[in-house]
Each structure stands twice: as structure tokens, then as C-alpha cells.
VOGU-3710 file (C-alpha; in Angstrom, 3 decimals, decimal comma):
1> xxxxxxxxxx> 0,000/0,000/0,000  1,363/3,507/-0,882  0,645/5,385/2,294  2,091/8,955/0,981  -1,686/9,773/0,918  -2,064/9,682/4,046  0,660/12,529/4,630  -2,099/14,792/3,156  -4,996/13,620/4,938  -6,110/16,302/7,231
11> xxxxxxxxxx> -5,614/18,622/4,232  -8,018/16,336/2,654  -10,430/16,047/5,414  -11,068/19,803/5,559  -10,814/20,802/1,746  -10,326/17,520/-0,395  -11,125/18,872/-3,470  -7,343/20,558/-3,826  -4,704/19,471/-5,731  -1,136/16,743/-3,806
21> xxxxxxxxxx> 1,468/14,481/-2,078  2,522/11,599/-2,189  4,307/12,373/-2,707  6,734/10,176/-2,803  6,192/10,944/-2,783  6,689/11,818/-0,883  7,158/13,847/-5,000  5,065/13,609/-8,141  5,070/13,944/-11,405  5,556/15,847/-14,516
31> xxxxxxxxxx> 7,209/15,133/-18,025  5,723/17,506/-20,661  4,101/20,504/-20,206  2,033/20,925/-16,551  0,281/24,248/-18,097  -3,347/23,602/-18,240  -5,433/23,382/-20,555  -8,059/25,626/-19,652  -9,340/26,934/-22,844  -9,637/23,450/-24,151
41> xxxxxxxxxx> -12,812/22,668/-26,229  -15,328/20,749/-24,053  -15,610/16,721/-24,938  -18,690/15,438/-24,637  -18,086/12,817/-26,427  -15,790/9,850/-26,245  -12,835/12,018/-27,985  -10,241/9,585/-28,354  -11,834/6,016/-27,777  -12,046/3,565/-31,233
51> xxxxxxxxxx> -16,081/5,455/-32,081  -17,599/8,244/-30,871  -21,147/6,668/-31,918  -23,391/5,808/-28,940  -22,067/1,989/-27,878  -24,253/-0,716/-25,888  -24,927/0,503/-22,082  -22,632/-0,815/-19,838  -22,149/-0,379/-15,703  -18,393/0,071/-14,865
61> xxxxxxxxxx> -18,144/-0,972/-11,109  -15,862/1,356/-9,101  -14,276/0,965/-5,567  -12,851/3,862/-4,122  -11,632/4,280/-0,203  -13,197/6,778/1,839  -15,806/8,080/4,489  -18,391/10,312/3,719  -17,784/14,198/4,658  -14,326/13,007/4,980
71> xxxxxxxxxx> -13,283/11,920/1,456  -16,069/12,302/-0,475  -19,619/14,509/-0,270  -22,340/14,668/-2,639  -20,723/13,129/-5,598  -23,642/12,013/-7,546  -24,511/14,747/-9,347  -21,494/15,129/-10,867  -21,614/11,360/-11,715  -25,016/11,671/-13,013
81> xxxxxxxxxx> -24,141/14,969/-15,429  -21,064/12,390/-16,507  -23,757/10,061/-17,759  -25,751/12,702/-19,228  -23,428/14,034/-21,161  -21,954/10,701/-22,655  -25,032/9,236/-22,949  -25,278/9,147/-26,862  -21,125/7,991/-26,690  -19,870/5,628/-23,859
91> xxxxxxxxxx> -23,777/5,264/-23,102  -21,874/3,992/-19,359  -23,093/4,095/-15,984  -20,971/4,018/-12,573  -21,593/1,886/-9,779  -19,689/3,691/-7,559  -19,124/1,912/-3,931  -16,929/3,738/-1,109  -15,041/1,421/1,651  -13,900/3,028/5,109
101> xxxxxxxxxx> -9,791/3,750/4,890  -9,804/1,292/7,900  -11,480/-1,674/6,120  -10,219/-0,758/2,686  -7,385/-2,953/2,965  -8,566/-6,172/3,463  -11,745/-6,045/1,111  -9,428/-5,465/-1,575  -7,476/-8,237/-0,540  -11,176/-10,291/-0,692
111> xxxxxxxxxx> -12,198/-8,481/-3,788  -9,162/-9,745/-5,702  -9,225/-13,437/-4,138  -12,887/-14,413/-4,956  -12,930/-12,721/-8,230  -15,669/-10,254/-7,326  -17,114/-8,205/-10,102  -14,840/-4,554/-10,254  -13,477/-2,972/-13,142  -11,625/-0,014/-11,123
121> xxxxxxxxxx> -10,371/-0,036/-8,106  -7,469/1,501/-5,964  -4,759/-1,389/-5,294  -2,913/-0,668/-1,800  -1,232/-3,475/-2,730  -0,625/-3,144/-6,224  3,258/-5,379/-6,470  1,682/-8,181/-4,596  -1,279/-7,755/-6,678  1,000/-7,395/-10,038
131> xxxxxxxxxx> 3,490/-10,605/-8,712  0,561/-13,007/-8,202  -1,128/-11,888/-12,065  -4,304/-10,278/-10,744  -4,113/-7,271/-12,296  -4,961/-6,236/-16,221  -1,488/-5,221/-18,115  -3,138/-2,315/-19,911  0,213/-1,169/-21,545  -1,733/-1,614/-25,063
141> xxxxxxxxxx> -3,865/1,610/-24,005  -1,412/3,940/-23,485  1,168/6,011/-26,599  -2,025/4,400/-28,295  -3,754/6,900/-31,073  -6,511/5,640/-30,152  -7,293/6,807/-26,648  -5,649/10,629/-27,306  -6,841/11,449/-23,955  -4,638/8,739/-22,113
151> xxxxxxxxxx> -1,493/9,529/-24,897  -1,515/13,414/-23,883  -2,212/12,936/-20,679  0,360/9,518/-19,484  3,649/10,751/-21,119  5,870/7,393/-22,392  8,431/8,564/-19,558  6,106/8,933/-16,964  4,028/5,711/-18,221  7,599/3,966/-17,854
161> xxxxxxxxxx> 8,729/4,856/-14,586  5,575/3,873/-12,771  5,752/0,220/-14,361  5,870/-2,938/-12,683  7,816/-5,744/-13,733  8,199/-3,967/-16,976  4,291/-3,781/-17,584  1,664/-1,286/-17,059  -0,417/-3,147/-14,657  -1,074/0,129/-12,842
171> xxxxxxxxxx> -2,156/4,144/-13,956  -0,163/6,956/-12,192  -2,575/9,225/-10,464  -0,762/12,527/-9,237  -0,255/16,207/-10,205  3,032/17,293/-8,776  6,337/15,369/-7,876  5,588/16,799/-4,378  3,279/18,506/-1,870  5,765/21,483/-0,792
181> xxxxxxxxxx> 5,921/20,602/3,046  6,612/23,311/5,965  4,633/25,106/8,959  1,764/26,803/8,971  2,068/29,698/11,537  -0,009/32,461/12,979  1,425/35,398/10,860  -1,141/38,151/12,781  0,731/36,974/16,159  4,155/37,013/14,210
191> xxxxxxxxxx> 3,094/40,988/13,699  1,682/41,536/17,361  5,118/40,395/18,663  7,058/42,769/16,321  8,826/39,984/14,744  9,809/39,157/10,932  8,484/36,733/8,695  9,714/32,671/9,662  12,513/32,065/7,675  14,204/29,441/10,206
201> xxxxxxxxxx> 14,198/27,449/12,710  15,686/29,658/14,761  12,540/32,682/14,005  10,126/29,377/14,612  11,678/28,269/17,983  11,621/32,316/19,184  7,851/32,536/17,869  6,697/29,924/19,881  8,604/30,879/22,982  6,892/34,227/22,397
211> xxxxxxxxxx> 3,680/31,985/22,027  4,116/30,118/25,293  5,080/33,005/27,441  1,878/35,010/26,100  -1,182/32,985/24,578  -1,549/30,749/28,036  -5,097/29,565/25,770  -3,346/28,339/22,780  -0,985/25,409/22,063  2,267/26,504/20,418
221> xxxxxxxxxx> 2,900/24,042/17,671  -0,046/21,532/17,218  0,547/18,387/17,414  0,989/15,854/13,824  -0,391/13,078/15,266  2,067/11,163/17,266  4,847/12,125/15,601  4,604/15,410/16,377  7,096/16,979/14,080  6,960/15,099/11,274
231> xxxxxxxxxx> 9,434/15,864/8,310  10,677/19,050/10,339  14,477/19,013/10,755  14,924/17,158/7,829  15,798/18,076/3,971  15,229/14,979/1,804  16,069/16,723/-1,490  19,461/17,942/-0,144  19,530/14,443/1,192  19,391/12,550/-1,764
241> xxxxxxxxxx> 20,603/15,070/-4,387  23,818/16,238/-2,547  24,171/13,193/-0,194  23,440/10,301/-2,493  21,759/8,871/1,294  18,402/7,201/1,127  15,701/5,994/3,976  14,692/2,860/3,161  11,759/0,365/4,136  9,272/2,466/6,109
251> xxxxxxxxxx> 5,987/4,060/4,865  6,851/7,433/4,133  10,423/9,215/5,130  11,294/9,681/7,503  8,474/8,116/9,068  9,443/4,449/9,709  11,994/4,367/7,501  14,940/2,803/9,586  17,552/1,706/7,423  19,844/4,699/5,298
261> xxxxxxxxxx> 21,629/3,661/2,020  24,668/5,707/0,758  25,289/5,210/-3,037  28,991/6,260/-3,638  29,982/9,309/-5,523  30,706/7,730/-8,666  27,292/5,788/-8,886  28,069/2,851/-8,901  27,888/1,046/-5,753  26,574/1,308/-2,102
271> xxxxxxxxxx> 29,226/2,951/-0,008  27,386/1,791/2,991  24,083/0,538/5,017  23,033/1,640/8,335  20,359/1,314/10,780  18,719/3,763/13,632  21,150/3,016/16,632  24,366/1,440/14,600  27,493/2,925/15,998  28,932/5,662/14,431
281> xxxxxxxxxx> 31,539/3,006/12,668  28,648/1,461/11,076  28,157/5,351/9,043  31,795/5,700/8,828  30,636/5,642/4,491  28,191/7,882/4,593  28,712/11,836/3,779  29,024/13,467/7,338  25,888/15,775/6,343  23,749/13,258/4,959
291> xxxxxxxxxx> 24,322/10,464/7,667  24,696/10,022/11,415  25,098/14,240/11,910  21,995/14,323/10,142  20,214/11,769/11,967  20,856/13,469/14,972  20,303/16,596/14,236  16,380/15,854/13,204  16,027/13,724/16,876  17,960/16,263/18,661
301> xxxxxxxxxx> 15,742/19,209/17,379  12,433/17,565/18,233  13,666/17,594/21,469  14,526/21,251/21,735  11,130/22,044/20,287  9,026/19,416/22,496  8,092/22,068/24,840  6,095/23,650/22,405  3,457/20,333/21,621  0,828/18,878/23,907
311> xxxxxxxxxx> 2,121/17,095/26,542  -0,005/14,469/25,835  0,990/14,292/22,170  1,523/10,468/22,256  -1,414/9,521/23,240  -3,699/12,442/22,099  -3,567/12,217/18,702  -6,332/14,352/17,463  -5,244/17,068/18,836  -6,431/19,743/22,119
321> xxxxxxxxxx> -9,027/21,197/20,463  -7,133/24,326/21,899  -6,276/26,923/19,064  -2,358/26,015/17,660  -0,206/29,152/16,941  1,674/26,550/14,100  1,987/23,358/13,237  3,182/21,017/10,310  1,289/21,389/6,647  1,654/20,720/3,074
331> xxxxxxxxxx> 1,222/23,216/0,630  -2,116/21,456/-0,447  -3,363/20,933/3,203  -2,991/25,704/3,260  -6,550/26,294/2,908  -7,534/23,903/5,523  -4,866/25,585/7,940  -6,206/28,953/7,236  -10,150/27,548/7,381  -9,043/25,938/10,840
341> xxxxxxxxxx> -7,601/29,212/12,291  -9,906/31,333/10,693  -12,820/29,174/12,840  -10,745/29,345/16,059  -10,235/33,394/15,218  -11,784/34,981/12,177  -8,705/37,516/12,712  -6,193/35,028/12,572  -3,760/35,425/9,252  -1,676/32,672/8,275
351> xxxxxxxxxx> 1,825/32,763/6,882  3,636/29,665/5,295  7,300/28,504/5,415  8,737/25,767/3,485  11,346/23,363/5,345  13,265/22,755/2,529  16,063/24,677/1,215  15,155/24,136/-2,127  11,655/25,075/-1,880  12,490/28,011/0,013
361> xxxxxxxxxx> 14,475/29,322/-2,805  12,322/27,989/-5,615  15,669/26,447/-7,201  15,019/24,709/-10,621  16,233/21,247/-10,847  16,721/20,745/-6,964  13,429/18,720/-6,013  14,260/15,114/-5,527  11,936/13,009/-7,642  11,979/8,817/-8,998
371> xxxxxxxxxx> 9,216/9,715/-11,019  6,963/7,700/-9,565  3,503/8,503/-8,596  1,837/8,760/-5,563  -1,532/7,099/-5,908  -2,849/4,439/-8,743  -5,700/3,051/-10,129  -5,589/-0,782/-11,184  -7,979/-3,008/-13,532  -8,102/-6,396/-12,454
381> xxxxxxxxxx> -7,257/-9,311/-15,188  -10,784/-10,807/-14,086  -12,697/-7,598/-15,476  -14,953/-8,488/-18,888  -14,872/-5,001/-19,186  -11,571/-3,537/-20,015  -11,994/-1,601/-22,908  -15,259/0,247/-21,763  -13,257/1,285/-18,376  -10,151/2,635/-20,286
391> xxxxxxxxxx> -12,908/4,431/-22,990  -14,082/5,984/-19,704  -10,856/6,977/-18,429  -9,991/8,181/-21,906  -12,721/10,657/-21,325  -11,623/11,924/-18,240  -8,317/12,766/-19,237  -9,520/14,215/-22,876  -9,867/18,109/-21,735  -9,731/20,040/-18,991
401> xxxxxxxxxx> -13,705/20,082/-18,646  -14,048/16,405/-18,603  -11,258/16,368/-15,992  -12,783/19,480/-13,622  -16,195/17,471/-13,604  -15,005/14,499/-11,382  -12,277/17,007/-9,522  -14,545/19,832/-8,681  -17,772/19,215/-9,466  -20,723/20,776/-11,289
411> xxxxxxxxxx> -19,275/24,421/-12,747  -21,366/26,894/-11,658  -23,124/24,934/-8,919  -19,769/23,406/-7,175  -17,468/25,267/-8,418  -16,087/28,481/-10,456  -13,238/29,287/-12,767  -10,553/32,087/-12,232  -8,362/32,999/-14,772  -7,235/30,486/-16,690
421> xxxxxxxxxx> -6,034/27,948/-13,521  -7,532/28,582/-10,708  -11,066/27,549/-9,125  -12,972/29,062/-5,996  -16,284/27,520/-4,285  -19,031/30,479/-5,760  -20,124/32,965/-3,284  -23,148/31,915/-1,276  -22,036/27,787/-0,962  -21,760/26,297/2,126
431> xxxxxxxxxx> -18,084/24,681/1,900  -19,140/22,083/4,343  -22,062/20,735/2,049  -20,199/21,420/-1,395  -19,058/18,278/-3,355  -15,982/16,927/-2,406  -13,882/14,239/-4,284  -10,702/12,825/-3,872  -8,977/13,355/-7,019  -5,912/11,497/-6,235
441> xxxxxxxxxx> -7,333/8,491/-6,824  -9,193/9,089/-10,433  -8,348/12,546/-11,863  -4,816/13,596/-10,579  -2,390/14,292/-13,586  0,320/15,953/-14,353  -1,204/17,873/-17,277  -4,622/18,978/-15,632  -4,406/21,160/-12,666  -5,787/24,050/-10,960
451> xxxxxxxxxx> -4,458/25,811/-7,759  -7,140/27,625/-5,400  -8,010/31,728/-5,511  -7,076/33,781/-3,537  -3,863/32,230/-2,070  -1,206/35,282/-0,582  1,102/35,796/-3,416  3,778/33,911/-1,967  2,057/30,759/-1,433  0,543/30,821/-5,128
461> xxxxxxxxxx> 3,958/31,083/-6,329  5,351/27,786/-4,170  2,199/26,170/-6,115  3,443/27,164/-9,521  6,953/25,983/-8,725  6,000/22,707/-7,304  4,278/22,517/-11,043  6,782/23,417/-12,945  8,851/20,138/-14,608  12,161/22,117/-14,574
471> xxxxxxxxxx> 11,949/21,808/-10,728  12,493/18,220/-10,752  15,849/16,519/-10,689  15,980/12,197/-11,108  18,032/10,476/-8,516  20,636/8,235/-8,708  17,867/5,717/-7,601  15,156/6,496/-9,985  13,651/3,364/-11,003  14,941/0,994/-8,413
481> xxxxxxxxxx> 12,115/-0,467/-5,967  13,354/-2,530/-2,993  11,607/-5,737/-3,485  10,286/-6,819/-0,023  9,427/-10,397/-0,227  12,704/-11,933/0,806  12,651/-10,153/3,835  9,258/-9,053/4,277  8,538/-11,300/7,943  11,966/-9,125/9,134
491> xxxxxxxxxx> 10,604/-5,638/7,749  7,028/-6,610/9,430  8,783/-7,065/12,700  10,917/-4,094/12,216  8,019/-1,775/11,510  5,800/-3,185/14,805  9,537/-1,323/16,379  9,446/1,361/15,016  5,498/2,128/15,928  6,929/1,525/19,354
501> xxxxxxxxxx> 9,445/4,080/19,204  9,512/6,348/16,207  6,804/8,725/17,868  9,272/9,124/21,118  11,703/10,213/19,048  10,250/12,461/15,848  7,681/14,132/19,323  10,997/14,638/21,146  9,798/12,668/24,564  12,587/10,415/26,391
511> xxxxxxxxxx> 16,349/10,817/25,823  17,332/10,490/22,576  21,054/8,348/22,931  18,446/5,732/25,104  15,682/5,348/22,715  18,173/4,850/20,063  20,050/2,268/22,010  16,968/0,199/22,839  15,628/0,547/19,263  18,263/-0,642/17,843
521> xxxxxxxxxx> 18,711/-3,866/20,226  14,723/-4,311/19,312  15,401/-3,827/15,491  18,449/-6,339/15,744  16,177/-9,182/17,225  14,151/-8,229/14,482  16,317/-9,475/11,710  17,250/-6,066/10,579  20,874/-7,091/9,431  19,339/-9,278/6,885
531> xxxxxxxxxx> 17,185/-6,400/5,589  20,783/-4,206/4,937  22,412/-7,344/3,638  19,471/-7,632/1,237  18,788/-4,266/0,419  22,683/-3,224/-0,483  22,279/-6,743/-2,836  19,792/-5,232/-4,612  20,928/-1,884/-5,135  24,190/-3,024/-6,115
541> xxxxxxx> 22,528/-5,459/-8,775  20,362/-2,486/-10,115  23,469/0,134/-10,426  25,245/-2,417/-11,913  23,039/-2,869/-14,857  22,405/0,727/-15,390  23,088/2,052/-18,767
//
């Protein structure tokens, strides 16, 4: 399961209906052009499957994950104007069916095992489902004439870096090779205080002193579940870029990831493999910045900030309900900061400030990326309806109309256009009733994108960078993918270690030298040598046959 989605859930939760992560991504996507297409003529028609005369009615059935006001709101009137519109074309209906994140898991697991009838559906487990042949290969459909919508929209590159085993057995669903990620922060208080603009840690640490000594009703920095900080401290692009040094195994970096890879400066080979907790010999390969110094920096900085969270952040983990001076956000989840605030304290004003360097200085060519996507939508091999489901998706990636109906809504009604790539909610619509989808797992694409109105000028330019292809740089890694299986019992008993621990350390609770020490004893029993010994294999094998 790729979990980078949930990096952008509370984003989600509060306005869904913006643009990505991850991420990876956690990282996204683009290979052409990522201008919009706007001014695109409207498609109501098929416009790029095999006829665009009216075909025999057929029901596509669709899972998606989600929970009601949470994911998803009043979708079917945009899924009815979809079969309205098509009606004398595809002449297809959608059974749409929604499971609970929680439960999502194993039905799909069921769905694929007894063969039930789905012709979409979102594989969490899409390499397990691609290893044991359940899923279509639909490589035929795409840099095919014949579905233009798929061909302009699913680049050849962007097709081939998201294959498995060498097929297209899953679509790519993202916009961006990344969700920008920083803090939110209180920018009226900033201004009360007399104090500049966050531009480090340093300004963030003296805001929230100023914060704690002053606002006795608020919570400095709100807590990110129980890892409070999250990404903070940390600079992935640099990271991998500069360092060559990648976090392996966990769901999301650094969250869980527990073993660090350093690819030597030639390329070539893996200079070294170390775990949370190895002695400093064991990073004796690594570049100083990228490796144990780095490591340590990111624990010993949640612990300098750790005043500043809820002291019952660990357990607690959805949140005070006090009002939060800051706190960790993607660039997607800024509207649903400045909604939250603005509910608290329709005063409040809310400033943004990237955590990585890169970002911060809107540096072309500096954004990590492996070109994979974030999100994916799958066709199993069992469906007797293959062609109708790629005709639909054909559709939705065939203009920017046919794209803003599933992402937005109903023009007019859900949604309005500004300019020529940006949308608003029309005046007089209750946000919390509008329509609501979650586009990352249908309409996300590299090509098709708007940002919201009315963003401060700063933050609408961090959107159009995170857009822009030039931004992205390919790793030395780009196209390898750690294959699990021979060590997947060890990484399963690894990860149950790192639940145990992880939070102590990114929420800055405990000392950091002992939680290390213990962890690592834990992730030893684990079998965690065999996952380096396995992992540096594989790398080694893959930059070995690199052309």
C-alpha cells in the first residue's frame, strides 16, 4: 500500500477537493508541459476512444476508499451529469461503492481473491497484486492513437517509470512530484510580537517561545499526530541530491523508515548501510551531512522544540481542540490551515514557510523526484470489461472540462473558474455541504491542474513551482524499488519497532542516545541485518546494470 496519501490527509479532510502528495512521494510527477489546458474545447463525447457513436450501455463498477464528509460529499450529481453528457457515446453508468480507509485494505485483498465483479479499483497493494497476475497489463492503451486522452495525458516517460515488472499493470494518479511541506504559523501573532516573517528554525523556535510566554489559551505548535514533528528538521532533497543517502523500508520518510543507504559518488555502488542506533563506525561511508550528523540533528531538534506540543501528544492524537499558533502542513493541506484558524479566530492570518532549502528558494532542478507517482488506479485481469473502463478513463483525461467534472464538481453549482487555472467555491455555498472528491485516486495528472483563488502571493507562487517540470531533478535511484518479499517477515517485525518508538523520538519525549540504544537492540532481534544485507544486494545489482 502507498501510504504517501495519508501525509495529506487532514488537508483532505477539511478541503479535499485541492490538488497533492505523495508524494513520494513523498514527489510527483511531470514530463511535458504541466500548463493547463483551460481553454480546451469541451468533450462530450468519447474524444479519443475507437467510435464516438453511442455503444451498448454498460455499468463500470468502481471501488474507491473513503468516508463520507471526509473523502467524499455529494458526488452524484457530478456522476449523473457524466452520464448525461456521454449518454449518446460511452452510453456507461458508474456503480460507484466507497469502503472506510480502515477496512479498505482487506476487502481489496477479498475483492481480488474471490474474483468479485470490479473494473476499477485503488490497489494498496498493487506489487503483490501485479506478482501473483491479478491485475490487467493495460500497456496496449497507453502512446495508443486511439485513446488521445490517455497519450496526452500519461507521457511514455512517466508511463515507464511507474511500471511494474516492466508492464503497465497500474495508472499513475498525481499532479506534482511533491506537496511542498513546511509550517503553517499564525502570521497576525508574528506581527503583534514585532517579529519578521519565519525564515528558520531559529525565528520558529523564538515565535513559539513568544507563544508560550503570552497565549496561556493556545498550544504553540499543534501536534501531527504522534509524531509530532513530522518531516521538520529534515531536507530529503538535499539528502538525496547532494548526499546520495536514502531511507529505506518504512511508509513514508522519515516516518518508519529505519535503514539509510549511501550510493557512492561515482554511482556505482553502495558505499554503505546503516540502521537507527548502529554505531557511528557502522556510518563511517556515509557523507558526514547526509548520515549520522543528520540523523541526529532531526532527533535532537524535536527535542529542543518538544516544549512547544501537547504534553499528551503520544497519546492524544487528534489534537487539544485548543487553538495552535503553528503546526506542520503541506502546501495542499494551506486552505484547511487557514479555514481551521480562521474558525478558532476569524482575525487570525496565516503565513507559510517551506522546510526545505530548495523550496524556500524555488531552485530549478533541486526537487528530488523517482518519477513515480503517488496514488494508482488498477484493472483487475478478471474484469470483462476492459476496454469500456479505459474508454471511460480516456474521457476523463480528454480536456480540462471532462477532468474538472469528477475534480470539482458541477461548474457553476460546485465550483467556479478564475483565470485560466484557478477555481474558488461560488459565493453563497456552504463549503461544508459542497461536493468533495478525492482526485488522487481518479483525476490527478500531471497535465490537468488548478491551484485555489485567492492564495497570498507567496504561497501561489510555491504552487506554480511545485508545477513546474524544470523543478524536478531524477536520482541516482530512480527506477529501483526494494523488493520486499525476501525479507518481508523481518521488515514486518521491524516496523511493529518502530510504531513503538519512532513517535518518542520524531515528538521529542525520552532521551534520545536511550531510545536509540533500545531501538536498535529491538530492530536487531528483528532481523534487521538481513534487511541491509538484502537491500545493499539489490541496489548493487540495479546500479550495476544501469546504462
Amino acid at each position: 500500500m502507498n501510504k504517501k496519501f495519508f501525509v495529506m490527509l487532514l488537508a483532505v479532510m477539511m478541503l479535499a477537493t485541492l490538488f497533492v502528495g505523495c508524494s513520494s512521494k513523498e514527489p510527483n510527477k511531470p514530463d511535458e508541459s504541466t500548463a493547463p489546458n483551460s481553454n480546451a474545447p469541451a468533450s462530450n463525447a468519447t474524444e479519443g476512444t475507437e467510435s464516438s457513436k453511442k455503444k451498448d450501455p454498460v455499468t463500470l463498477n468502481i471501488r474507491f476508499f473513503g468516508s463520507e464528509n471526509a473523502h467524499y460529499r455529494a458526488v452524484d450529481p457530478a456522476i449523473k451529469e457524466f452520464e448525461k453528457r456521454t449518454k449518446d457515446t460511452l452510453n456507461t453508468t458508474l456503480n460507484v461503492q466507497w469502503t472506510p480507509p480502515a477496512d479498505y485494505g482487506t476487502m481489496h485483498q477479498l475483492w481480488m481473491t474471490s474474483g468479485e465483479d470490479i473494473d476499477l479499483f485503488i490497489p494498496w497493494e498493487k506489487d503483490k497484486f501485479a506478482r501473483e497476475g491479478v491485475l490487467a497489463d493495460l500497456s496496449e492503451y497507453f502512446n495508443n492513437p486511439k485513446y488521445p486522452g490517455l497519450q496526452k495525458a500519461f507521457a511514455e516517460e512517466y508511463i515507464n517509470d511507474n511500471k511494474l515488472y516492466g508492464k503497465t499493470y497500474v495508472i499513475p494518479i498525481t499532479n506534482a512530484f511533491m506537496d511542498m511541506e513546511g509550517v503553517w504559523y499564525r502570521k497576525d501573532l508574528l506581527k503583534k510580537y514585532g517579529m519578521k516573517d519565519i525564515s528558520s528554525y531559529d525565528d520558529l523556535y523564538n515565535f513559539l517561545e513568544k507563544v508560550k510566554e503570552n497565549e496561556k489559551d493556545m498550544i504553540p505548535f499543534g501536534n501531527y499526530g504522534n509524531t509530532a514533528f513530522f518531516k521538520l528538521f529534515t531536507d530529503i532533497n538535499a539528502q538525496q541530491l547532494e548526499g546520495k543517502v536514502f531511507p529505506f523500508t518504512g511508509a513514508g520518510n522519515p516516518k518508519r523508515n529505519f535503514v539509510y543507504a549511501q550510493i557512492a559518488e561515482d554511482g556505482k555502488s553502495v558505499a554503505g548501510v546503516a540502521a537507527y542506533g548502529d554505531p557511528a563506525s557502522e556510518w563511517a561511508n556515509f557523507n558526514p551531512k547526509y548520515g549520522l550528523d543528520y540523523l541526529m540533528n532531526q532527533f535532537n531538534q524535536a527535542k529542543r522544540f518538544n516544549k512547544f506540543i501537547p504534553a499528551d501528544t503520544l497519546t492524544n492524537t487528534t489534537g487539544t481542540g485548543k487553538p495552535a499558533a503553528a503546526g506542520y502542513a503541506t502546501l495542499n493541506g494551506f486552505k484547511g490551515a487557514e479555514a481551521g484558524a480562521k474558525a478558532q479566530d476569524p482575525n487570525a492570518e496565516i503565513g507559510f514557510w517551506p522546510i526545505f532549502k530548495n523550496n524556500q528558494e524555488m531552485a530549478p532542478g533541486t526537487q528530488s523526484t523517482d518519477g513515480k507517482a503517488w496514488n494508482f488506479i488498477a484493472i483487475p485481469a478478471s474484469s470483462k470489461k476492459i476496454d469500456r473502463t479505459m474508454e471511460f478513463l480516456d474521457w476523463v483525461f480528454s480536456s480540462q472540462e471532462n477532468n474538472d467534472l469528477f475534480t470539482y464538481g458541477i461548474e457553476g453549482t460546485n465550483w467556479e473558474a478564475v483565470g485560466s487555472n484557478q477555481w474558488k467555491i461560488p459565493d453563497g455555498v456552504d463549503p461544508v455541504k459542497n461536493y468533495v472528491f478525492p482526485g488522487y485516486q481518479l483525476t490527478w495528472n500531471p497535465t490537468m491542474y488548478r491551484i485555489p483563488a485567492e492564495l497570498p502571493e507567496q504561497v501561489q507562487q510555491y504552487y506554480e513551482y511545485q508545477f513546474k517540470p524544470e523543478t524536478y531533478k531524477k536520482h541516482v535511484l530512480a527506477g529501483f524499488t526494494f523488493d520486499q518479499e525476501p525479507v518481508k517477515n523481518e521488515i514486518a517485525k521491524c516496523n511493529t519497532v518502530m510504531d513503538k518508538y519512532l513517535p518518542l523520538l520524531l515528538s521529542g519525549f525520552g532521551d534520545v542516545n536511550d531510545n536509540l540504544s533500545k531501538m536498535n537492540v529491538d530492530l536487531k532481534a528483528s532481523g534487521v541485518e538481513k534487511i541491509k544485507v538484502e537491500l545493499k544486494n539489490q541496489i548493487n545489482a540495479f546500479l550495476a546494470q544501469k546504462k
